[in-house]
C-alpha positions as CSV (number, residue, x, y, z in Angstrom):
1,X,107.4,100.1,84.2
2,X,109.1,97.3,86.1
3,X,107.1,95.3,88.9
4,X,109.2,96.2,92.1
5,X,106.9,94.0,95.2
6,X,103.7,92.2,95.1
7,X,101.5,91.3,98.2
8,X,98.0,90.0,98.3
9,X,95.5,88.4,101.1
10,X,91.8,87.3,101.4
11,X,89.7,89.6,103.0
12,X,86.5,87.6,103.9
13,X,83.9,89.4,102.9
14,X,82.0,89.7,99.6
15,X,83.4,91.4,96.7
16,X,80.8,93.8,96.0
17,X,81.3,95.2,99.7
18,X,84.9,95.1,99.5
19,X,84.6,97.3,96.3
20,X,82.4,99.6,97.9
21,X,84.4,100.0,100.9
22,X,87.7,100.0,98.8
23,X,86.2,103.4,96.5
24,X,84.1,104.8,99.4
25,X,86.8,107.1,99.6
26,X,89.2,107.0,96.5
27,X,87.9,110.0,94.5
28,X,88.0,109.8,90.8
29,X,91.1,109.8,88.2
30,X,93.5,113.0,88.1
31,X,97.2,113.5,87.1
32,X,98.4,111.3,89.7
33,X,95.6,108.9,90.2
34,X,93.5,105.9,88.4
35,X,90.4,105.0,89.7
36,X,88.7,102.3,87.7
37,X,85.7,100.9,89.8
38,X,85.2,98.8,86.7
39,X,87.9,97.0,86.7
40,X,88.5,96.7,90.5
41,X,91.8,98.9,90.2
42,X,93.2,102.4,92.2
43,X,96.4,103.0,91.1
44,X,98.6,106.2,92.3
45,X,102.0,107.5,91.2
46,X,104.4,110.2,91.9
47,X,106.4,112.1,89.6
48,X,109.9,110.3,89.7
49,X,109.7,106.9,90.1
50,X,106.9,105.4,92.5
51,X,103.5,103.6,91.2
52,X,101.5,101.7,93.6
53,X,98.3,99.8,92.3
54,X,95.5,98.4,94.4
55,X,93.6,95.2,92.7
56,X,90.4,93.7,93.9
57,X,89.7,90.0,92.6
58,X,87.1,87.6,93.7
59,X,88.3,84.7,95.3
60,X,86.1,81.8,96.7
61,X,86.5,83.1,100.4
62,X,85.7,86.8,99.5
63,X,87.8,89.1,97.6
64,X,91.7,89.2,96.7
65,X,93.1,92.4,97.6
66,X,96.7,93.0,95.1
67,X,99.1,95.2,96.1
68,X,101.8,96.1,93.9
69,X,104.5,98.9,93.4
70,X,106.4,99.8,90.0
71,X,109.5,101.4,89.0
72,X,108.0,104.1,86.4
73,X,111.6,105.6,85.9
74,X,112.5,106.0,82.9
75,X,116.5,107.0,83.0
76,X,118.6,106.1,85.9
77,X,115.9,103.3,86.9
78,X,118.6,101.7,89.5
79,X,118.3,105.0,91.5
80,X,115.0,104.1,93.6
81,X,117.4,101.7,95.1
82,X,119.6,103.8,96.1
83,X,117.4,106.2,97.2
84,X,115.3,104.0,99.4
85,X,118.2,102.1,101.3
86,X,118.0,99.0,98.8
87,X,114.3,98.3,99.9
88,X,115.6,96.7,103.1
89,X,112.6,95.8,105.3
90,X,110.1,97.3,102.3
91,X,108.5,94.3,101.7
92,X,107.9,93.4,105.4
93,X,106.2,96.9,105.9
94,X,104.1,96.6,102.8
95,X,102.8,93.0,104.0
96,X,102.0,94.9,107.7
97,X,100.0,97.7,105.7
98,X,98.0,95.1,103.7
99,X,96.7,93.2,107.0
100,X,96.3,96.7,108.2
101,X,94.2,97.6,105.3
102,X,92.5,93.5,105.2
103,X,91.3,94.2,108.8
104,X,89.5,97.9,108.0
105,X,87.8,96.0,105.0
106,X,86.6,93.5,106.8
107,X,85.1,95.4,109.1
């Protein structure tokens, strides 16, 4: 598993809400998903190459919400690059998604 992108922001609000709102709606574990409300961590992967992991942390203005997104290939791990245009622009849209998803926390 090789760490592809990392983003992270504050969202000011406590942690325990933030974790609540966070796994109102995540479900619990199955073949593609990790829910572990313990730990602060939902983490979601596809069958080729994609893992994307959501953290929660406290931090002294609320919580720290981690974003981060693996290569889980195994062979031919250069592919996801191909196949995704050389992740032109990918971190720019994952930064807009995490203020996105700051703003519905905080709320």
């Amino acid at each position: 598993m090789r760490l592809l992108f990392e983003v992270s922001g504050v969202v000011h609000a406590p942690l325990e809400e933030v974790r609540e709102r966070m796994f109102a709606d995540a479900g619990e574990s199955g073949s593609h998903r990790l829910v572990d409300r313990e730990r602060g961590v939902i983490a979601y992967w596809g069958d080729w190459w994609y893992r994307g992991e959501d953290a929660v942390h406290p931090h002294p203005e609320g919580a720290l919400l981690v974003h981060r997104v693996h290569n889980i290939s195994g062979q031919g791990n250069w592919a996801p690059y191909l196949a995704n245009k050389l992740f032109i622009g990918y971190r720019a849209r994952l930064e807009e998604a995490l203020t996105q998803r700051i703003a519905q926390l905080e709320s």
